[in-house]
C-alpha angles and dihedrals in degrees: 000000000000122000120232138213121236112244118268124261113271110235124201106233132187137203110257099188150327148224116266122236098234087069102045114104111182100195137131107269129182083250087056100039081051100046113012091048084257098299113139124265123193093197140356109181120203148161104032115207137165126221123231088270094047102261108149109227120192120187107225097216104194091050107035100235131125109215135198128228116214116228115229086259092066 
């Protein structure tokens, strides 16, 4: 008989942030004619990563742009 695992623990979770919509650009994109069978895309956020001083970077694939997120001090 297999062995299960128990289910993980549920976390509560909150939005941090979003895109605004000023920089949102919902257009067709050689990324979304690729992967989202060429419909348009106004953001597709990827790749997070923080600076030596804590800024959070995302790369924004369909649009080539690396964006950073402010922190609640800013």
């Amino acid at each position: 008989m297999p062995s299960f695992q128990p289910l993980p623990r549920q976390l509560t979770t909150q939005v941090h942030t979003e895109m605004p919509q000023l920089l949102r650009r919902p257009v067709v994109t050689e990324w979304s004619r690729t992967n989202k069978r060429s419909h348009p895309v106004d953001c597709f956020l990827e790749g997070p990563c923080f600076d030596r001083v804590g800024h959070l970077y995302v790369a924004d694939i369909p649009h080539g742009r690396i964006l950073r997120i402010p922190s609640e001090r800013e």
